[in-house]
N, C-alpha and C positions, 0 to 999 in steps of 0.2 A: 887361583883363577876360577876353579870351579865352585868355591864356596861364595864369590861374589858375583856369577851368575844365577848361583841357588838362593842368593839373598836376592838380587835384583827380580827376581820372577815371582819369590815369595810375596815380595810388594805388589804386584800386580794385582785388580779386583779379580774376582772368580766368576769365567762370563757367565752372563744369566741373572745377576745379581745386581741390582740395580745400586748407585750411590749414595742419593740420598733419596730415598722411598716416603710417598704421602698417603694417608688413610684420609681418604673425604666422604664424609657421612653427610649423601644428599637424603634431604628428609623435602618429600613433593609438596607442591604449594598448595596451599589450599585459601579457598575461599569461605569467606562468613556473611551471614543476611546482617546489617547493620540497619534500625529501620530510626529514620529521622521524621519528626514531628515537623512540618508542615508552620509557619506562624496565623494567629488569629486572623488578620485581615486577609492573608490569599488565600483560606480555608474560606471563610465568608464570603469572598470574590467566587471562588467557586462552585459553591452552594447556588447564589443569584444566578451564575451565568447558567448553571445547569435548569434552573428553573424557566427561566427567561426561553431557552432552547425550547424546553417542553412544551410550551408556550404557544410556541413557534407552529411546532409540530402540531399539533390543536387545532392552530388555527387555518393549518393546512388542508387538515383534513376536512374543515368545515365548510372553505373555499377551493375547491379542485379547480375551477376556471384561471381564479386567481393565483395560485401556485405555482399554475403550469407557466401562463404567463411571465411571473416573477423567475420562473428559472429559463425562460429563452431570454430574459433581458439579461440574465448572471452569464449565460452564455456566451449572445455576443457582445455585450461587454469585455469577456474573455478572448474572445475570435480579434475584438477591436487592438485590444490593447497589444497582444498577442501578433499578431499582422503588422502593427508598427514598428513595435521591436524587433523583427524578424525586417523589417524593410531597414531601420535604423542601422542595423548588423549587416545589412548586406550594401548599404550603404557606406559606409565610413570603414568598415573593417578591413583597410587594407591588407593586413596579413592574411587575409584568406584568400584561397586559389580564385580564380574569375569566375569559374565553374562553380562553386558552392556558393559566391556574393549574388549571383543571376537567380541561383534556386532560393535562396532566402529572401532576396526583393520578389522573385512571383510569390511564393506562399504566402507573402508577407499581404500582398494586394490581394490575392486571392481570399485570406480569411478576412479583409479587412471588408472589402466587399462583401463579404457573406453574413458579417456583422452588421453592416449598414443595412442591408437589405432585410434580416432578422427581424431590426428594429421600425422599420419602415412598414412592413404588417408582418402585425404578429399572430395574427393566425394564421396565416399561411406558413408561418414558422411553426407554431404547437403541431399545426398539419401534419409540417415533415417530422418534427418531433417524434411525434405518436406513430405515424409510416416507418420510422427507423426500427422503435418500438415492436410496433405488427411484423415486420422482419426479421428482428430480432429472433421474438417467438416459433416466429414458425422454421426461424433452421435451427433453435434448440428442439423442437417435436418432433423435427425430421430426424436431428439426430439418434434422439432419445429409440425411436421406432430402429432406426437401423443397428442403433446397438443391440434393443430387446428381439429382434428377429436373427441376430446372430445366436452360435449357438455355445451360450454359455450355460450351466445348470447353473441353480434348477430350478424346472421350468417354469412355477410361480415367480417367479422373479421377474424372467423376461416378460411375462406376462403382466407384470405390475408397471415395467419400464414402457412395453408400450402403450397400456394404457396412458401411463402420465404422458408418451409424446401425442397420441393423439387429443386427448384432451386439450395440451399447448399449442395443438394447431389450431381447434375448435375456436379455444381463447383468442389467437391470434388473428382469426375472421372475423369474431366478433368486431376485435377491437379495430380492424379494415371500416366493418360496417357503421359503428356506432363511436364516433370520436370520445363522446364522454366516455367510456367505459377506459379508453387509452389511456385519458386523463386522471382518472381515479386511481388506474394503476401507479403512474407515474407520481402522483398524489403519497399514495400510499406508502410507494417505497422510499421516497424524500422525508414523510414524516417517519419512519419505521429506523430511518436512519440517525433521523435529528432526537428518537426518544434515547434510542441508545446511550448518545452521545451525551444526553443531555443528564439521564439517571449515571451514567458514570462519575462525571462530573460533581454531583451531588451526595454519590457514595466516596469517591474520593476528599470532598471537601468537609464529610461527616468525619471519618477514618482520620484522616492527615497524617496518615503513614508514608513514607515514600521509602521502599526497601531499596538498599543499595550495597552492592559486592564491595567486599572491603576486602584486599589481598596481604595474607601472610606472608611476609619475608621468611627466603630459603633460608636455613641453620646447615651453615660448613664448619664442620671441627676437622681441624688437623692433626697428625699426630707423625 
């Protein structure tokens, strides 16, 4: 009897000791620049439209009247289209609460009006344009002045911050007083944006690189 409890216990594992034990050798993922060639014609397409862009820009800066113009009609065009949709959604969208259909039929009128009325004189639209503009300006100077009088070192510094705010408010009467100066600005940074856009375009359609992450599969060995 005792030798077949001493055999039965024998059989037993030895706690601690796991049954069937795994060795998993994680090896981390990693990524690699894979860089794929672009084809002849959307290289080509890209080149033109960068040029085209530049173009643009050019001719922006040549016409500051006409630019300004040209982006209160891209405007409300946007306000137009924009206010319909937003009427259309709060119109028909029955799954929304009553309370959000009501606010998106007024915004919806509200920009839509705001676009007609844009397009209806537009200079009284460049007007408020350029007033947003002069606004703008002058609560970046103000800013600018209340940070540099605060007291961070050193002291050159805060000294150069409020220079740049009072100068941005100087800027921002100006352009109160003298519309065209508004307009140049606004000129300016329309074309500053479109050269960007336009030389990227042109460096990428030269390159026709396009790098892309390519992910290495994890390696589990067992043992």
């Amino acid at each position: 009897m005792r030798s077949g409890i001493t055999s039965l216990r024998s059989d037993r594992p030895k706690t601690g000791k796991a049954l069937n034990t795994q060795h998993l050798d994680h090896t981390p993922l990693q990524l690699s620049k894979v860089q794929v060639r672009a084809s002849g014609p959307w290289r080509a397409l890209e080149v033109l439209g960068g040029i085209i862009v530049i173009a643009v820009a050019i001719f922006a800066l040549a016409d500051p009247q006409f630019t300004t113009q040209t982006l209160v009609i891209v405007i409300a065009a946007g306000l137009i289209i924009g206010g319909l949709f937003r009427i259309t959604v709060g119109a028909f969208a029955t799954v929304l609460p009553s309370p959000l259909r009501s606010l998106n039929v007024t915004g919806g009128v509200i920009a839509f009006v705001l676009g007609i009325a844009a397009l209806l004189d537009l200079q009284a639209a460049v007007a408020t344009l350029i007033g947003i503009l002069a606004v703008a300006l002058l609560l970046v100077g103000a800013v600018e002045i209340g940070v540099g009088v605060a007291r961070h070192p050193p002291v050159w510094l805060r000294l150069l911050i409020v220079a740049i705010g009072v100068l941005t408010i100087i800027l921002s009467v100006y352009v109160i007083l003298d519309m065209s100066i508004g307009e140049r600005i606004l000129t300016t940074i329309l074309a500053l944006a479109l050269m960007l856009v336009g030389i990227r375009n042109i460096v990428h359609g030269i390159t026709g690189h396009h790098p892309i992450d390519r992910s290495v599969d994890v390696v589990v060995t067992a043992a």
